[in-house]
Each structure stands twice: as structure tokens, then as C-alpha cells.
C-alpha positions as CSV (number, residue, x, y, z in Angstrom):
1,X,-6.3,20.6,15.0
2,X,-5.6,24.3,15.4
3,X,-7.7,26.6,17.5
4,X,-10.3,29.2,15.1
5,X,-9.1,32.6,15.8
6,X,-10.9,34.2,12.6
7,X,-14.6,33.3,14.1
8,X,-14.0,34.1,18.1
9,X,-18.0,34.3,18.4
10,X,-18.6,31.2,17.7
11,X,-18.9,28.2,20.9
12,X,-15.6,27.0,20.8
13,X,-16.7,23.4,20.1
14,X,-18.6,24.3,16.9
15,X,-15.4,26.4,15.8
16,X,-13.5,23.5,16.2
17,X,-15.7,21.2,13.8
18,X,-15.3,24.1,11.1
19,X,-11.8,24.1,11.0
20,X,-11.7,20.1,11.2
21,X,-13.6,19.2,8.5
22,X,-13.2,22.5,6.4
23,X,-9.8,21.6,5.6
24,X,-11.0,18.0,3.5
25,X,-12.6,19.9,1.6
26,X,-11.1,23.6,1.1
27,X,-10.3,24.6,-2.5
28,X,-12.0,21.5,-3.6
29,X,-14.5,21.2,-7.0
30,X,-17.2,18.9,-7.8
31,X,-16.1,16.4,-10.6
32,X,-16.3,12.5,-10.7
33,X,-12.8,11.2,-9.3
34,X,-11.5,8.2,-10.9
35,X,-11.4,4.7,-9.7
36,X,-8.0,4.8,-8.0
37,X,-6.1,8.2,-6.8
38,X,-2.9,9.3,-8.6
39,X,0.3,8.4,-6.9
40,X,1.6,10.3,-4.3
41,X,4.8,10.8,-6.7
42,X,4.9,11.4,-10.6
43,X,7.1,9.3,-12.4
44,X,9.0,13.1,-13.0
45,X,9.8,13.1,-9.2
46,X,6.7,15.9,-8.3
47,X,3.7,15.5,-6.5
48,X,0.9,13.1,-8.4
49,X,-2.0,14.8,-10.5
50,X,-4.7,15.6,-8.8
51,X,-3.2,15.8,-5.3
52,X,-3.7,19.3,-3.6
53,X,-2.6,21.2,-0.3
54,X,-5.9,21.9,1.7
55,X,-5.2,24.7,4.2
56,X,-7.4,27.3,6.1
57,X,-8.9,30.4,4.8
58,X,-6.0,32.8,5.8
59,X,-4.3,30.3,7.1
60,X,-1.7,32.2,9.6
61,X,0.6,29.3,10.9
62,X,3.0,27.4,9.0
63,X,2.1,24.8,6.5
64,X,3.0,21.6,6.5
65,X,5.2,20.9,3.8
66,X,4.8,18.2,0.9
67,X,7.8,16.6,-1.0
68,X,9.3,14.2,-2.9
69,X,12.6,12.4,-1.7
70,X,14.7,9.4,-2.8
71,X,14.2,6.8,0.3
72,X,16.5,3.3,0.0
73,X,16.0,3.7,-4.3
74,X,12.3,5.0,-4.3
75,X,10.9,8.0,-4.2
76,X,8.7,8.8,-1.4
77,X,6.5,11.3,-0.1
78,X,8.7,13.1,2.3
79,X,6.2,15.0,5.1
80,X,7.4,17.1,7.2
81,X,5.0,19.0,10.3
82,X,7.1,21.9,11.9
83,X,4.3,23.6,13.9
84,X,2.2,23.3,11.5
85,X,-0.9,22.5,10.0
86,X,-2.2,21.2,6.2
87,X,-3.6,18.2,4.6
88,X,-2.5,16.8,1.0
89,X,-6.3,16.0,-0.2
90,X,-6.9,13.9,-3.2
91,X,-10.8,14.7,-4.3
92,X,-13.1,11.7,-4.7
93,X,-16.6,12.7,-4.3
94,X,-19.4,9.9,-4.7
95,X,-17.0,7.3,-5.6
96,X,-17.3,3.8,-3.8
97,X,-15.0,2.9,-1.0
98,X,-12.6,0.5,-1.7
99,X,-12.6,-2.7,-0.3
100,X,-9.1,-1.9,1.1
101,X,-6.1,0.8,1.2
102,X,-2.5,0.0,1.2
103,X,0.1,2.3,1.8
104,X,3.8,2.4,3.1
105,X,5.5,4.6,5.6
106,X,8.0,5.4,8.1
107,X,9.1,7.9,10.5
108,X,12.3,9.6,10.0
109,X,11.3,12.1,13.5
110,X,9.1,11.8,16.2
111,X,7.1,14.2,18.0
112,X,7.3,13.1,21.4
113,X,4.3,16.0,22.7
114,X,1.7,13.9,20.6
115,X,-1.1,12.8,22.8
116,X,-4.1,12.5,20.3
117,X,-6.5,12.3,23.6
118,X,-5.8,15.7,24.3
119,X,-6.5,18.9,22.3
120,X,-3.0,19.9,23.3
121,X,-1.4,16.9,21.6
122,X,-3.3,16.1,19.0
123,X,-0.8,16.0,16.4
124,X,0.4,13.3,14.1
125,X,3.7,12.5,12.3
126,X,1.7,11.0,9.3
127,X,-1.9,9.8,9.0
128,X,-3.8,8.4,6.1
129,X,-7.9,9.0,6.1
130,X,-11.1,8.7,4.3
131,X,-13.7,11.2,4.3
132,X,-17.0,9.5,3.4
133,X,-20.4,11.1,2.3
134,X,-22.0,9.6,5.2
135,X,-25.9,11.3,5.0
136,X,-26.9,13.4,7.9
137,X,-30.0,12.0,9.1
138,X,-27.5,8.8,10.2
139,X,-25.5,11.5,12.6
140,X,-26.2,11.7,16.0
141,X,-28.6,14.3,16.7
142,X,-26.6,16.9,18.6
143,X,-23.7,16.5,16.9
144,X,-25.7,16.9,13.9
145,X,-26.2,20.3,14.8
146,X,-22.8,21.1,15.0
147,X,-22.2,20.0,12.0
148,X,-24.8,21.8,10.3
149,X,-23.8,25.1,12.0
150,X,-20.0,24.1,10.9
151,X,-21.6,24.0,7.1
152,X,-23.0,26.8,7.4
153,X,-19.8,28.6,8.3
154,X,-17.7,26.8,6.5
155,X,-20.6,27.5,3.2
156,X,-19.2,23.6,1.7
157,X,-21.0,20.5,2.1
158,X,-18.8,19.0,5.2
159,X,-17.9,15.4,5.4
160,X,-20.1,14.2,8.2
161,X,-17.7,11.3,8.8
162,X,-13.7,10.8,8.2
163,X,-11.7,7.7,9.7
164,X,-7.9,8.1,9.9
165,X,-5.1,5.3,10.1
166,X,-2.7,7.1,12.5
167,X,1.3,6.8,13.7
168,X,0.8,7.9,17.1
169,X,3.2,8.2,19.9
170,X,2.2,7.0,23.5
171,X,-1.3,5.5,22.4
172,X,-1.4,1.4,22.1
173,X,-1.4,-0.1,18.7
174,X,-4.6,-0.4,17.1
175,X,-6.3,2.2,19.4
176,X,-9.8,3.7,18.7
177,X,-9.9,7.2,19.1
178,X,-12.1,10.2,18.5
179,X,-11.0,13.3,17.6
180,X,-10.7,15.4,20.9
181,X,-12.1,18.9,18.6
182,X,-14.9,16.5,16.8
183,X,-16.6,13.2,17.1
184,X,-17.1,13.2,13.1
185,X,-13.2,12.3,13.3
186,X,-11.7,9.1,14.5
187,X,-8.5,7.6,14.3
188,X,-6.9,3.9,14.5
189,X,-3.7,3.7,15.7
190,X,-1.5,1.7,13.8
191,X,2.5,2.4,14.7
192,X,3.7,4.5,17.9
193,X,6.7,4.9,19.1
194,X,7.4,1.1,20.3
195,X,7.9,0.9,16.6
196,X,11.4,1.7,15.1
197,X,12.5,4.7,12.8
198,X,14.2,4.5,9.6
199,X,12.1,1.5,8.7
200,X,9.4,1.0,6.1
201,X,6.2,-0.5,7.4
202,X,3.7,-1.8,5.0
203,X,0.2,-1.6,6.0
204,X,-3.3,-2.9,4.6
205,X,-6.8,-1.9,6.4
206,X,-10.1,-3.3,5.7
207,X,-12.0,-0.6,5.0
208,X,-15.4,-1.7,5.6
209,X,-14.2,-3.8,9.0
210,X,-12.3,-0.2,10.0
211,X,-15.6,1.7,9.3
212,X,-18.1,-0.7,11.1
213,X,-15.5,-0.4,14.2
214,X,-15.5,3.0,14.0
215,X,-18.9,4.7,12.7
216,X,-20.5,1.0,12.3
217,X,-22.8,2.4,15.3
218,X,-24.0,5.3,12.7
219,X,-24.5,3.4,9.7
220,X,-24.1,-0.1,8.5
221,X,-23.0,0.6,5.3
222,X,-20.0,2.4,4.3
223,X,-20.8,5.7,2.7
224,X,-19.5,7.1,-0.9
225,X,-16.2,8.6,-0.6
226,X,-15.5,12.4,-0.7
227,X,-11.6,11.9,-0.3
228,X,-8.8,10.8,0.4
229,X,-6.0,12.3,2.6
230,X,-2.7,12.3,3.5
231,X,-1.4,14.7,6.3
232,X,0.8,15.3,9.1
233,X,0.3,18.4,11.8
234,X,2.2,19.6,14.8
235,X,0.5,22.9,15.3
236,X,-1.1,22.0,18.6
237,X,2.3,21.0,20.4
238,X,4.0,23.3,18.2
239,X,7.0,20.2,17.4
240,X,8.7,18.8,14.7
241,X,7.8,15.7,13.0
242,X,9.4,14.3,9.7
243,X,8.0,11.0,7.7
244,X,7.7,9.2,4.5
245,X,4.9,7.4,2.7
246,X,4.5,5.8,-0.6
247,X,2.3,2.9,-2.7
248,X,-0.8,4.4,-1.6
249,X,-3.5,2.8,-3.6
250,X,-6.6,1.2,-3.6
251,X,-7.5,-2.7,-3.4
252,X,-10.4,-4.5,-4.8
């Protein structure tokens, strides 16, 4: 999560919520997504319809670049974080969250600087989220605030809640984290770096059991979607990261 330089006024917590949850929804328009987002990867070896690269207004550091690459006879989402920051967003707003997501990845290069406890480290070589609709009035109240201040800078509709399956580095398999910039943010751990490179790991998350573990405390019922989101980031530890993923879909 970088730091804010364009709004240096502002407390440095609440400047970190804008640039958190701005980038979900940055460049983004209100239409009814379908039932199931594109594939990451066309048939024609590009980037799937509908998939976008969110960055920040004026965005001065390097982006984090989204490709296509042949992995073991498939093509794959090749992402690649090199100081950098930038989601690859997929807009879904109002739509019901799936029962489950299923995805495949794996890590071509670590960033060994990650720790996503710390500001400082809180990077990720690939991470796959859900930003939900959750209503405000089911926030906490001072965070809340925040976020309504970050909405008003931001001038968007913030998601007020966004879970992330994460491949982490130190951090113990299926950790709970939050987001040290914002609480609205919080990630599960699912492969670190006891897990070897240069193999494809198939994963499968429950997404109602992920959300009552991880904003269950806020709302029993998981919220309409407003995206999905694929990303990787090392502009915090300013490393280099390199992953793939593929087969992202949705599961009754």
C-alpha cells in the first residue's frame, strides 16, 4: 500500500484508506457484471474482457505489470511487481457472492522484504480478493468515519469491506491479517515461502466461511460484490516479485 503524497494535509491514517480502497474502484463504471468474470486470458493470448488496470490518480511509481505467458502448455497470467503498485480489477457491482472461488498460481520470484504486518512490508507476490458492498451502518463506528472522509476524497462510493487470499512470505499458512494502512482490508494467507516455486498450486476458498472469519463480526451475511481483483505490489519494500495465476472462476 503506497504512502499518499498528493493529499499531505490529510491524517496519515485517513490518507492511507483513500489510496487503499480508491484503487478497487478507480476508472470503474456502474453497469450489472455478469454471473462469472471473464478469464484472466482470451483465447487470442490477451488479457480477458472486462479486466482493467486500476492505478492512482497520477500515479508516480511504477505499475505493476499484467501479461500473458505460456506456463507448462497453458497460458497464464504472468504478474510481475517491481516496486510497484496496481490492481487488475474486474467490476462486479451488486452481484451475489459466489459460494466459492477457485484459482491457480505459483510463484516464479519471491520477495523476501514482505512482512504484511508492517507498513514497510506490506507487499504481496500475488493475491486474489473480493470487494463486497458491505452497508455502512454495519462498520465500526470510528472506522466508519474514515471511511467516509476517504469517500469523500476519493468522490467514489468506497468498498467498505475487501477480503484477500494472499501468498505471503514469513506469515503462517492460513493467517488472518488486517491490512496494517486499513482495517476495511484483510487478508488470509494461503502459501508462504515454506511452499516451493515453479509449482502450480490449486486453491478453493469458501467464501461465506472466509467472510464470517474475517468480517463475520460486522455482518452476518455476506454482502453484494463490487469486484473482483487480482494484484501483486512491491512498492512498500521497493522488491521484485514475479508470479502466475490462471482458472480463476466462480463456483456454485
Amino acid at each position: 500500500m503506497p504512502r499518499l503524497q498528493r493529499a499531505a494535509r490529510a491524517p496519515r491514517r485517513i490518507r492511507g484508506v483513500v489510496v487503499l480502497l480508491a484503487l478497487v474502484l478507480a476508472g470503474g463504471g456502474a453497469w450489472a457484471g455478469p454471473a462469472q468474470p471473464s478469464p484472466l486470458v482470451d483465447e487470442g493470448r490477451r488479457l480477458g474482457a472486462g479486466w482493467r488496470v486500476a492505478t492512482l490518480p497520477r500515479q508516480a511509481m511504477p505499475l505493476t505489470r499484467y501479461g500473458v505467458a505460456d506456463i507448462d502448455g497453458r497460458a497464464a497470467l504472468r504478474v510481475t511487481a517491481d516496486a510497484s503498485y496496481g490492481n487488475l480489477v474486474f467490476d462486479l457491482p451488486g452481484q451475489a457472492a459466489p459460494a466459492r472461488i477457485r484459482w491457480r498460481w505459483r510463484l516464479q520470484q519471491a520477495n523476501p522484504a514482505i512482512d504484511l504486518a508492517r507498513k514497510e512490508g506490506d507487499d504481496a507476490p500475488a493475491k486474489v480478493c473480493l470487494a463486497f458492498d458491505l452497508p455502512l451502518d454495519a462498520v465500526p463506528f470510528l472506522e466508519r468515519q474514515l471511511l467516509r472522509l476517504a469517500r469523500s476524497r476519493a468522490g467514489e462510493a468506497l468498498p467498505a469491506a475487501t477480503l484477500c487470499w494472499v501468498w505471503g512470505h514469513a506469515e503462517v499458512h492460513d493467517a488472518l491479517l488486517p491490512n496494517p494502512f486499513s482495517r476495511r482490508v484483510r487478508s488470509i494467507v494461503l502459501r508462504n515461502r515454506d511452499d516451493p516455486r515453479d509449482r502450480w498450486f490449486d486453491e478453493e476458498r469458501d467464501v461465506a466461511a472466509d467472510w464470517a472469519r474475517a468480517f463475520g463480526d460486522e455482518s452476518v451475511d455476506v454482502p453484494p460484490l463490487v469486484a473482483v481483483i487480482v494484484a501483486a505490489d512491491a512498492d512498500n519494500t521497493g522488491g521484485r516479485s514475479e508470479a502466475f495465476v490462471t482458472g480463476l472462476r466462480f463456483v456454485p
